[in-house]
Residue, then its C-alpha position, 0 to 999 in steps of 0.5 A: x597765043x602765049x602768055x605774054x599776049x594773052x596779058x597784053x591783051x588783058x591790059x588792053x580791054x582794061x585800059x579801052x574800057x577806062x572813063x579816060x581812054x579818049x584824047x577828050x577826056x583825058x584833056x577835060x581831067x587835065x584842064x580840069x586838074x590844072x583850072x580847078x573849075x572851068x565852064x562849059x562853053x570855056x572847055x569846049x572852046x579849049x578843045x574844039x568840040x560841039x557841044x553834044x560831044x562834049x556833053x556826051x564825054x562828060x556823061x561818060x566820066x561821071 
């Protein structure tokens, strides 16, 4: 492998290991960002989840 993979490859665990590498997440922050405070029924309404996976997205945030 050369150095260009080798970084790229780098970026990349960083990036999957990051608490805002999944598409919920990212759209809790949003949402969050956007509303400043929201419920907990009112976000998993907002992107259609169950309540235990969203539960377990905000666990891992924290």
């Amino acid at each position: 492998m050369d150095e260009n993979s080798e970084n790229i490859k780098d970026v990349l665990q960083v990036i999957c290991k990051h608490p805002l590498s999944t598409p919920v997440r990212l759209a809790v922050a949003l949402l969050l960002l956007a509303r400043n405070e929201m419920e907990f029924n009112e976000l998993q309404r907002a992107l259609g989840t169950t309540p235990g996976a969203l539960w377990s997205h905000v666990e891992k945030m924290k």
